[in-house]
C-alpha positions as CSV (number, residue, x, y, z in Angstrom):
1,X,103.2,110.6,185.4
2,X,106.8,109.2,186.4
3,X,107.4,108.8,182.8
4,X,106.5,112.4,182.1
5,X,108.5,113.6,184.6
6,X,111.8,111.7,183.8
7,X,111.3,112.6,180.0
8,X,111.1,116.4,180.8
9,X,113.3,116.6,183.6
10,X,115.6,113.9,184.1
11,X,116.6,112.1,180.7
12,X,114.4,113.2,178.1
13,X,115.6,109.8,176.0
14,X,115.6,106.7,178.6
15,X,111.8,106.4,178.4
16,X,110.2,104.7,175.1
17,X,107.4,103.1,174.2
18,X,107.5,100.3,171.9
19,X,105.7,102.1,168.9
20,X,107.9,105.0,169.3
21,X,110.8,102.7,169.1
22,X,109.9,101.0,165.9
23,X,108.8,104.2,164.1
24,X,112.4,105.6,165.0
25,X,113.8,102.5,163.5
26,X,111.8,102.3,159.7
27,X,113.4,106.0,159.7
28,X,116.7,104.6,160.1
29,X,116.1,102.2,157.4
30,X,114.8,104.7,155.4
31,X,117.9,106.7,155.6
32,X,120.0,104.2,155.5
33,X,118.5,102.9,151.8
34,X,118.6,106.6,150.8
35,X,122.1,107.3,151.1
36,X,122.9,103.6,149.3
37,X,120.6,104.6,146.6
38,X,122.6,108.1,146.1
39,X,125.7,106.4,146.5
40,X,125.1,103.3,144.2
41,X,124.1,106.5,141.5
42,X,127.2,108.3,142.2
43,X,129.4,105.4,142.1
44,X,128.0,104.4,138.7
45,X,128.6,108.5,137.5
46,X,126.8,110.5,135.2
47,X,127.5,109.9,131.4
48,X,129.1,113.2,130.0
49,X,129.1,114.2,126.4
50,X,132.3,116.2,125.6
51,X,132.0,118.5,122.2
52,X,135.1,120.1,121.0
53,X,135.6,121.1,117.0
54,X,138.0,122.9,117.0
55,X,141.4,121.3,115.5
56,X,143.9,123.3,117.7
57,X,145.6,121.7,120.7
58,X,146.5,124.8,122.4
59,X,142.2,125.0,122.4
60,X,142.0,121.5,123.8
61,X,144.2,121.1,126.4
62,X,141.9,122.8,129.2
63,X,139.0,120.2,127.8
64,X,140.9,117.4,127.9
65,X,141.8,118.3,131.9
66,X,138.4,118.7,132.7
67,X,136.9,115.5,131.1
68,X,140.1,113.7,132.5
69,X,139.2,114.9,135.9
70,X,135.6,114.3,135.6
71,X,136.3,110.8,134.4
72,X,138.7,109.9,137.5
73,X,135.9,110.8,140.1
74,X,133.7,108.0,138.7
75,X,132.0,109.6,135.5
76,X,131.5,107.7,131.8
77,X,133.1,110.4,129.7
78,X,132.7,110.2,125.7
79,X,134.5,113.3,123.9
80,X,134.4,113.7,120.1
81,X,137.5,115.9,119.7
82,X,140.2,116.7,117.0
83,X,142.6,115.4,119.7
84,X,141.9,112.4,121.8
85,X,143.9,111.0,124.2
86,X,147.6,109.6,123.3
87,X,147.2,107.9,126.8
88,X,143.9,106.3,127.1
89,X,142.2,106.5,131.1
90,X,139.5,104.7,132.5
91,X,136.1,105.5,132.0
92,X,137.1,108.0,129.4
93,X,136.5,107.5,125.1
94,X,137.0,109.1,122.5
95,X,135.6,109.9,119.0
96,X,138.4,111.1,116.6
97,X,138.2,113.9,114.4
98,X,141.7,114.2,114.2
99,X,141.2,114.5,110.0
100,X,140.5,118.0,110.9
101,X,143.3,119.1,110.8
102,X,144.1,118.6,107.4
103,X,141.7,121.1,105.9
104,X,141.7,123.2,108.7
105,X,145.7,123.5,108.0
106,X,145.1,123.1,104.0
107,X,142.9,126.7,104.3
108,X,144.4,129.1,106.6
109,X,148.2,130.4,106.4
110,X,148.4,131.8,109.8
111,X,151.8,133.6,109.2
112,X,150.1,135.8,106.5
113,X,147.6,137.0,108.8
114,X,149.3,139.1,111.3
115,X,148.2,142.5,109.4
116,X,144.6,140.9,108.7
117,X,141.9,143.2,110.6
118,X,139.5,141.5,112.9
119,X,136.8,141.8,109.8
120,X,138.7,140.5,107.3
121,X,140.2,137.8,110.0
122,X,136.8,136.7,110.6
123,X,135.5,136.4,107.1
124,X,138.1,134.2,106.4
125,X,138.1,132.1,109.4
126,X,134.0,131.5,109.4
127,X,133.7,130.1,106.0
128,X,136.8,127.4,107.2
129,X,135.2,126.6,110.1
130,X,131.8,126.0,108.0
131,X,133.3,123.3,105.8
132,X,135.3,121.6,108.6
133,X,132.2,121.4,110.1
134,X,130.3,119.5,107.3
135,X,133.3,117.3,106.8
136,X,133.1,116.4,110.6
137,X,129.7,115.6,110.5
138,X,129.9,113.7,107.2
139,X,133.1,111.5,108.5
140,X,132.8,108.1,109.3
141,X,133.8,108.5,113.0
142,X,130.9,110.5,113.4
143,X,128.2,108.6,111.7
144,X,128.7,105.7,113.5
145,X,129.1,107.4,117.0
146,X,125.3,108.5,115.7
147,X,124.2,105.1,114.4
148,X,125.1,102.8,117.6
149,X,125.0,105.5,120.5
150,X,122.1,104.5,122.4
151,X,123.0,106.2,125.4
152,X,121.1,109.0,127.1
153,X,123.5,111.8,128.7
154,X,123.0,113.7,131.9
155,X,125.3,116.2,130.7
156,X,126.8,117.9,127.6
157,X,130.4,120.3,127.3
158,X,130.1,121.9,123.7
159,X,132.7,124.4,122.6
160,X,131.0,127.7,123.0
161,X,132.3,128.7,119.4
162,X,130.1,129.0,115.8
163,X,129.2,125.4,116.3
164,X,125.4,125.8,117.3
165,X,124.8,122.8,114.6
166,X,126.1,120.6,117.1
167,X,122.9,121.0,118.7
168,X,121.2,118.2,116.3
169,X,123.6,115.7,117.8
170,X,122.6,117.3,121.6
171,X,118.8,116.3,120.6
172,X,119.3,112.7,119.6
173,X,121.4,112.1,122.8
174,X,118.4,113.3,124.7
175,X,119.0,117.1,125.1
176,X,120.5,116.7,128.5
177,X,121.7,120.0,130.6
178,X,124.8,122.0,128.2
179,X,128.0,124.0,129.3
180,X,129.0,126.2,127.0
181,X,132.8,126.2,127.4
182,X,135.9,128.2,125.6
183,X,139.3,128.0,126.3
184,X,139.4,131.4,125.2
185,X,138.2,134.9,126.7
186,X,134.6,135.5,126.5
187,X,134.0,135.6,122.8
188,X,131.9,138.0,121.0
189,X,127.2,136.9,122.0
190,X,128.8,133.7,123.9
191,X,127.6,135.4,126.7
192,X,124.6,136.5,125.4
193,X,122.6,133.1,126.2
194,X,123.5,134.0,129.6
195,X,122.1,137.4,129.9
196,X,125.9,138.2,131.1
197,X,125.9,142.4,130.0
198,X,129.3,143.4,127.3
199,X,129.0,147.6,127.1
200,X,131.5,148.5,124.4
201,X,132.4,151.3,126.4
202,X,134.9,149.4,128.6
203,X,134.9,145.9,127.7
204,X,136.5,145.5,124.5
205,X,136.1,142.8,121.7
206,X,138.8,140.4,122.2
207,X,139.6,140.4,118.6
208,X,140.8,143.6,119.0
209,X,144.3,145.6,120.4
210,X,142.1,147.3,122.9
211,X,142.6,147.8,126.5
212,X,139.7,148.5,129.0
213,X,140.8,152.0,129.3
214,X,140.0,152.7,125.6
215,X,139.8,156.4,123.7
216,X,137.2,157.9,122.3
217,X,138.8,156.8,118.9
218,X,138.7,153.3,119.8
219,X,135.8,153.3,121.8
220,X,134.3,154.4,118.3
221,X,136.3,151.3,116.7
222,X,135.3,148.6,119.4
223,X,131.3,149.7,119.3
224,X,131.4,149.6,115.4
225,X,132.9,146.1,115.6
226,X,130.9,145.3,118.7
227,X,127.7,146.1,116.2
228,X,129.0,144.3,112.8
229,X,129.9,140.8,115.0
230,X,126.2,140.6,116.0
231,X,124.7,141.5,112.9
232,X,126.7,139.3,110.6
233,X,125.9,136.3,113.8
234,X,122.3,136.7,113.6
235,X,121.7,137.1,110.0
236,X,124.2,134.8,108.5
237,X,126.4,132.6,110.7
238,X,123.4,131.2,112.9
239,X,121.2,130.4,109.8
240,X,124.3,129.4,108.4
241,X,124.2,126.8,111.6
242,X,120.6,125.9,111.3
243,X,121.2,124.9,107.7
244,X,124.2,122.6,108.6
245,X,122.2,120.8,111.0
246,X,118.9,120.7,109.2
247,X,120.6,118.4,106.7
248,X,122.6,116.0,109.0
249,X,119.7,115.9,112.1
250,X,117.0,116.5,110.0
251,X,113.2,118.5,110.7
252,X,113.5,116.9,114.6
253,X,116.1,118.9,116.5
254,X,114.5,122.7,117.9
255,X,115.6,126.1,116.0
256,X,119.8,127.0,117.5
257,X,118.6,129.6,118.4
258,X,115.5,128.2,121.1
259,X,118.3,125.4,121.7
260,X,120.9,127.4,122.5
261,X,118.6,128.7,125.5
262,X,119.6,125.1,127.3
263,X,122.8,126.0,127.7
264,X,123.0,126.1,131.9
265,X,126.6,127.2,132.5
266,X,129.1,129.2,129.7
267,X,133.1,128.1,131.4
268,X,135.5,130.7,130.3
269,X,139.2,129.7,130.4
270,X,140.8,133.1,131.5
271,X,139.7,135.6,133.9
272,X,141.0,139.7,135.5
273,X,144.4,138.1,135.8
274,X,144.5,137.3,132.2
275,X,142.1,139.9,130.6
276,X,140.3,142.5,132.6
277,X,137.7,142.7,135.7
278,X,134.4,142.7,133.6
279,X,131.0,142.1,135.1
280,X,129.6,138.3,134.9
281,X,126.4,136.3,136.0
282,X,126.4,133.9,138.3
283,X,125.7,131.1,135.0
284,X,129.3,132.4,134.1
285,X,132.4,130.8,135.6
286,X,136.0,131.6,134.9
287,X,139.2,129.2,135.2
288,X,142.2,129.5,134.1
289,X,146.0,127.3,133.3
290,X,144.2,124.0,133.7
291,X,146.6,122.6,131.4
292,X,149.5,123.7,133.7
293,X,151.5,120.7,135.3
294,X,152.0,120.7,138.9
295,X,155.0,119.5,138.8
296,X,158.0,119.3,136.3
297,X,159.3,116.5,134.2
298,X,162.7,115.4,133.6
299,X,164.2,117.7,130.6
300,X,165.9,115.4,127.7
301,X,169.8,115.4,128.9
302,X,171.0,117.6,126.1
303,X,168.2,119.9,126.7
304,X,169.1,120.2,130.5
305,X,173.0,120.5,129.5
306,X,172.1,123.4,127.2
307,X,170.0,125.1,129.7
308,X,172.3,124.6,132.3
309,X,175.4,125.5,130.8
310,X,173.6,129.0,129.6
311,X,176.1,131.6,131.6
312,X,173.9,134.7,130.4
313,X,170.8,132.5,130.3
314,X,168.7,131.4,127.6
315,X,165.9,133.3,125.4
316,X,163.1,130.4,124.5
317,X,161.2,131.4,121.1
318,X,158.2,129.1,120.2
319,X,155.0,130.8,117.7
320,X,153.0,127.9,119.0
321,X,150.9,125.2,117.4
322,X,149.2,127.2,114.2
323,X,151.6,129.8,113.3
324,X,155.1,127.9,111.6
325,X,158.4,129.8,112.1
326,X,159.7,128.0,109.1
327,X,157.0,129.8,106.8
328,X,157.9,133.3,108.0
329,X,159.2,135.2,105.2
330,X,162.9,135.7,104.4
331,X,163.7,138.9,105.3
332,X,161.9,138.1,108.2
333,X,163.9,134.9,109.2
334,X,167.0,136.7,108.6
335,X,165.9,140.0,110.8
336,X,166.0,137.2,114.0
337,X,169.5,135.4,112.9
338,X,171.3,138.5,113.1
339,X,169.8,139.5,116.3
340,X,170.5,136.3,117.9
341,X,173.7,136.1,116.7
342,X,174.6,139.0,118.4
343,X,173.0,138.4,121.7
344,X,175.4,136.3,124.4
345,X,172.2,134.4,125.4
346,X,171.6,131.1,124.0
347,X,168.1,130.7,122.0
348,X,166.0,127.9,122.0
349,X,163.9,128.0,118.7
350,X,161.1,126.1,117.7
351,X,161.6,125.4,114.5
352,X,159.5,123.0,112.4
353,X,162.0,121.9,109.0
354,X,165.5,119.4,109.7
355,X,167.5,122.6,109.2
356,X,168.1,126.4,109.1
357,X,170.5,128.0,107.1
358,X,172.6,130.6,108.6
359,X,171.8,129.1,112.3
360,X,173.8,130.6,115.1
361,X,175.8,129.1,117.0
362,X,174.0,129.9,120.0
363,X,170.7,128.7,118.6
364,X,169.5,125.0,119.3
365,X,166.5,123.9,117.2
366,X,163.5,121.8,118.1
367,X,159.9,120.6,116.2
368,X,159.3,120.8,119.2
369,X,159.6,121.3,123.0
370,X,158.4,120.4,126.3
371,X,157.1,124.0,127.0
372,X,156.4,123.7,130.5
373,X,159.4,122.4,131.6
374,X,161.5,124.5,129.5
375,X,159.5,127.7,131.1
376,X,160.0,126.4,134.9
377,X,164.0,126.2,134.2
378,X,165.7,129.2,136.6
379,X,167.7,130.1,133.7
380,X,165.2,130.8,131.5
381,X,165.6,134.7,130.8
382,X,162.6,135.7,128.3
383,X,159.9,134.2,125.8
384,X,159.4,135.5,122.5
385,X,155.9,133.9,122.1
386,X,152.8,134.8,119.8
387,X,150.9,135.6,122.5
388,X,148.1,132.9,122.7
389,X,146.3,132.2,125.8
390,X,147.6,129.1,127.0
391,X,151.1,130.4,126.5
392,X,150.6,133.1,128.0
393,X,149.3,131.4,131.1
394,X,152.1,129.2,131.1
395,X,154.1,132.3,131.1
396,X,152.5,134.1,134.3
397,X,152.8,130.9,136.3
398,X,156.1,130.3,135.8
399,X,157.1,133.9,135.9
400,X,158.6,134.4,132.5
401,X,158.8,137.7,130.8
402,X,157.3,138.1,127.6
403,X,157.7,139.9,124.3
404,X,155.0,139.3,122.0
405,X,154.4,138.8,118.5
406,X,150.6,138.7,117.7
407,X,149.3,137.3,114.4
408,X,145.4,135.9,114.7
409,X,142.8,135.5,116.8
410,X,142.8,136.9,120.5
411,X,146.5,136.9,120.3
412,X,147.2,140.6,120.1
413,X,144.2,141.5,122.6
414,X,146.3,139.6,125.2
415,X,150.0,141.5,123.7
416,X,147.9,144.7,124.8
417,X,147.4,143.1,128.1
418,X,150.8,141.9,128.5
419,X,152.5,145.4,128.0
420,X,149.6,147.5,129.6
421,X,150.7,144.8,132.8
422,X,154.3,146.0,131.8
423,X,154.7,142.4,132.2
424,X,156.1,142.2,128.9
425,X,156.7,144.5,125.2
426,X,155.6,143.5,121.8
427,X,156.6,143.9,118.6
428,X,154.8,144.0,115.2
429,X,155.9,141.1,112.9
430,X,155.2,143.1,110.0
431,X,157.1,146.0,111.4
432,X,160.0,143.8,113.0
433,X,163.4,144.4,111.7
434,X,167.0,143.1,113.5
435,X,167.4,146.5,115.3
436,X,163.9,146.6,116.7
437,X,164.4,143.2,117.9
438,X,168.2,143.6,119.7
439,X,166.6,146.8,120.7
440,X,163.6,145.1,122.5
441,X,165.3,142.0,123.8
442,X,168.1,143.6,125.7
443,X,165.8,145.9,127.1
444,X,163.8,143.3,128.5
445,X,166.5,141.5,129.5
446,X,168.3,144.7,131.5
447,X,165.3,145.7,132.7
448,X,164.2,144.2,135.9
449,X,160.8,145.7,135.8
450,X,159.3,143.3,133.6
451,X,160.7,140.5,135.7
452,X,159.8,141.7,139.1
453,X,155.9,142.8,137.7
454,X,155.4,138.9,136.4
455,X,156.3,137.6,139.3
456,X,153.7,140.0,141.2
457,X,151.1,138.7,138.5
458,X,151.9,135.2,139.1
459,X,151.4,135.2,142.9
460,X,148.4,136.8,142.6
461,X,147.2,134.2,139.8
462,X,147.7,131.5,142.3
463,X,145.7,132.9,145.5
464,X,142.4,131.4,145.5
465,X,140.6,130.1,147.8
466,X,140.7,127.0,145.6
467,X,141.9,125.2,142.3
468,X,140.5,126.0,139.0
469,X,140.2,122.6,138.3
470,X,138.1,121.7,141.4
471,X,136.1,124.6,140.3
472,X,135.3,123.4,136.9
473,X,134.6,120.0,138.1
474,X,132.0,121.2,141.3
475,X,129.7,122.7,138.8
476,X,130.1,120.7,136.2
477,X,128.3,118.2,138.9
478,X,126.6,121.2,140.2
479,X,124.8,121.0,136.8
480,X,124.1,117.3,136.9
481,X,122.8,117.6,140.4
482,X,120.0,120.0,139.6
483,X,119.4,119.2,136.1
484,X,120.5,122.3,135.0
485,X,121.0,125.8,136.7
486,X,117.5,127.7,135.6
487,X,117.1,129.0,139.5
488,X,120.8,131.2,138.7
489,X,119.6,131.8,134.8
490,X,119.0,135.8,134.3
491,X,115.4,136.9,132.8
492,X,118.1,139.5,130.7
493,X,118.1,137.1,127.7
494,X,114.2,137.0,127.3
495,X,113.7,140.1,127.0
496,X,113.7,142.4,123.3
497,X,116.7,144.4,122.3
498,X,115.0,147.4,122.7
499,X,113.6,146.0,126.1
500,X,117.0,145.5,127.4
501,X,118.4,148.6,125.9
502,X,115.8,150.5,127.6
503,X,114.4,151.8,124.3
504,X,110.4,151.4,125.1
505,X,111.5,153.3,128.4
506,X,112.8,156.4,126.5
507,X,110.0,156.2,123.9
508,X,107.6,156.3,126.7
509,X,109.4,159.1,129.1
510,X,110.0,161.2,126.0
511,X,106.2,160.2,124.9
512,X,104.7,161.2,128.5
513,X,107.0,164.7,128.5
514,X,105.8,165.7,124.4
515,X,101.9,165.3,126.0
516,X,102.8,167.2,129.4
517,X,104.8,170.4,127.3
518,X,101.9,170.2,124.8
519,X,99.2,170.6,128.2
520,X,101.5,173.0,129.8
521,X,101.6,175.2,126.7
522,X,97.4,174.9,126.0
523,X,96.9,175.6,129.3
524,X,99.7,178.9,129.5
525,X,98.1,180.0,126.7
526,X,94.6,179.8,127.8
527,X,95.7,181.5,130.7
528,X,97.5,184.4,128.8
529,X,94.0,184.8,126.4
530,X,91.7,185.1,129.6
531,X,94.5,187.4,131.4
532,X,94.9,190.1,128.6
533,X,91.2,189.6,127.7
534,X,92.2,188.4,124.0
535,X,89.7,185.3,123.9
536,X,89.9,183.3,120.8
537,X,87.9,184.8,117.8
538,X,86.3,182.8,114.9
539,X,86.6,185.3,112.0
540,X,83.6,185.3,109.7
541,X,83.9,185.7,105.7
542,X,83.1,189.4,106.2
543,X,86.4,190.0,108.2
């Protein structure tokens, strides 16, 4: 009773019985061997499957962040790129498929394309992507990553492009949890596997010049292109993809189209900042400028004398990785040395031959230039770019004006959004001529607008309540955690199309309304016939 009493009272822990004491104790060594157990599995890290086709760096970079980051906190990363690393890390290997590039390259002028509509862009670029593809899984590289990979993954990246016959190799490697991932906007059904809604009303196809403030005329345009992109997925490019893989993975791997529903997470690289506010599951998760440096690296000495020494500053002009200045035609070439010649800014051009006749004085050529560092120079006044995502990032965050010249891909969706930001103007490359260009450029240039409205954009870019980086790693780990996300999936993508577009709905409210008008009007009419006395007669044959 004195026990009791100095439990409940006095010090509810100073009295113990020996049983209770070595109950409490096994707990403790339970505990104690569950958190070594966790720890000895998260020191030894998950082992990550990295999937990237595509042979365009600009595409990569964000990948490579990611898989770099994942591998520094402890996890055996394997990537089969078009890129791998030119600076190996721990814990990190990679598959080449750097021969890519050569048909990839071999098939597709880019600076032919700029008048190409998104149709006629498409049907070229599919077919490419088809063959490169084949030759991929056919290489070398690849068949003997198959051959002596006997390791089971907790976790697969694959590029969220037409690359669904990746999902052979997914099976043999145990059909682990997938991320869809782009290092693009969200492109055309990508976000169909995740129930994640796209109304053509006001969220436009990113192959298109659209806004999200669209007209009738181009709401019109961006539903007819919204329709053709699905049809010609699901009734040629996916079988297209099941074909591919049925003859490198054989009868064993499921249908794309049942494997594609183990995709857990789609990672877009972009988000409002960069396109527009659109609505997104929770299965959907948005980063953006992984790629971006922190901080800046030494410039080459002649590169920091000529930016330096720039009294009116210095336009930098750069088409990126696929499109070539030196293949633009002449008239073209010629439309830009008379405009620079006449500007007192100096140019930095990337330029990819030894030589340019006719250069300028104030131009300095390059193969090619370290971007980043170029951008975060002060004197930096404008970038004549071709508008591709990850320039364009790089371009908010250091706060660099932009006029745009679109050619392929997503480019002139993000020139819309660049001038609709007033951020920026863009020109037409067919359409560009030297007077449209001076024209352009010194308006830019005397016009503080565009200045002052970037650096607004790039403040807001950077206030979040964390890292995109952090983001993209936390649930990619989220992922491996829970083996997958099925608890955040949406129950959108099982349903019918005419289930989700509320089509049975109508059919039944309009069917339910047909029978109560036809009641209603049986049963007015009775009651008119037994009102006026006019029952209904059967006429005989005598009548």
């Amino acid at each position: 009773m004195a026990c009791e009493n100095q439990l409940s009272v006095h010090n509810p822990v100073s009295c113990k019985t020996p049983k209770t004491e070595d109950t409490n104790l096994a707990m403790d060594h339970s505990l104690v061997w569950i958190f070594l157990l966790g720890a000895v599995y998260w020191a030894r890290g998950a082992r990550i499957l990295g999937i990237f086709p595509t042979p365009s760096i600009s595409h990569q970079l964000p990948f490579q962040t990611i898989m770099k980051a994942l591998a520094a906190r402890g996890h055996e990363i394997t990537v089969i790129s078009t890129d791998p690393l030119k600076t190996p890390v721990p814990n990190y290997t990679d598959v080449d498929l750097s021969f890519s590039y050569e048909h990839f390259h071999a098939s597709l002028d880019f600076t032919t394309m700029d008048q190409s509509t998104a149709y006629e862009l498409v049907g070229r670029m599919v077919p490419v992507m088809n063959k490169v593809l084949e030759k991929q899984f056919s290489s070398s590289q690849l068949q003997e990553f198959i051959r002596s990979n006997a390791t089971k993954y907790d976790l697969v990246f694959l590029e969220a492009f037409l690359y669904q016959s990746y999902h052979g190799l997914i099976h043999l490697v145990g059909s682990p949890p997938v991320i869809g991932i782009l290092s693009l906007e969200c492109l055309w059904t990508v976000g169909n596997v995740m129930g994640n809604p796209s109304n053509p009303a006001f969220v436009p196809e990113i192959l298109l010049s659209y806004g999200n403030r669209m007209t009738i005329y181009e709401r019109l345009q961006n539903m007819l292109f919204w329709l053709w992109i699905r049809y010609k997925i699901y009734t040629e490019w996916v079988p297209e993809q099941e074909a591919i893989m049925r003859r490198f993975f054989g009868l064993s791997p499921p249908p794309v189209i049942d494997a594609e529903k183990n995709i857990s997470l789609l990672m877009l690289s972009s988000n409002w900042v960069f396109n527009y506010p659109i609505p997104l599951m929770p299965t959907v998760v948005t980063f953006h400028s992984l790629h971006i440096k922190s901080t800046n690296d030494t410039l080459p000495k002649d590169l920091q004398t000529f930016l330096d020494e720039a009294e009116y500053g210095v336009i930098y002009f750069s088409l990126g990785s696929n499109v070539r200045s030196d293949r633009m035609p002449q008239e073209k070439r010629h439309a830009f040395l008379s405009a620079f010649s006449e500007l007192p800014q100096r140019i930095l051009w990337k330029w990819e031959s030894d030589n340019l006749p006719g250069q300028p004085p104030n131009v300095k050529l390059g193969k090619w230039f370290p971007q980043q560092d170029i951008l975060a120079h002060p004197n930096i006044k404008l970038f004549i770019t071709q508008c591709g995502l990850q320039s364009f990032q790089e371009a908010v965050y250091h706060g660099v004006p932009m006029l745009g010249i679109p050619f392929i891909a997503d480019q002139k969706y993000n020139a819309k959004k660049i001038v609709t930001e007033e951020i920026g103007l863009q020109l037409l490359f067919h359409e560009l001529t030297k007077e449209t260009l001076l024209t352009t450029i010194k308006e830019m240039i005397n016009n503080s607008k565009y200045r002052d409205n970037i650096k607004r954009i790039s403040a807001i870019s950077k206030d979040e309540p964390e890292s995109s980086l952090d983001r993209a790693v936390w649930w990619a780990e989220y992922t491996i955690r829970h083996k997958g996300t099925k608890h955040l999936r949406s129950s959108a993508p099982d349903l019918a199309w005419y289930q989700y577009l509320l089509l049975d709905i109508v059919a039944l409210i309009f069917f339910v309304f047909a029978i109560t008008i036809c009641i209603l009007y049986l049963s007015l009419k009775n009651v008119y016939m037994y009102i006026t006395g006019n029952p209904y007669k059967v006429k005989s044959k005598h009548d």
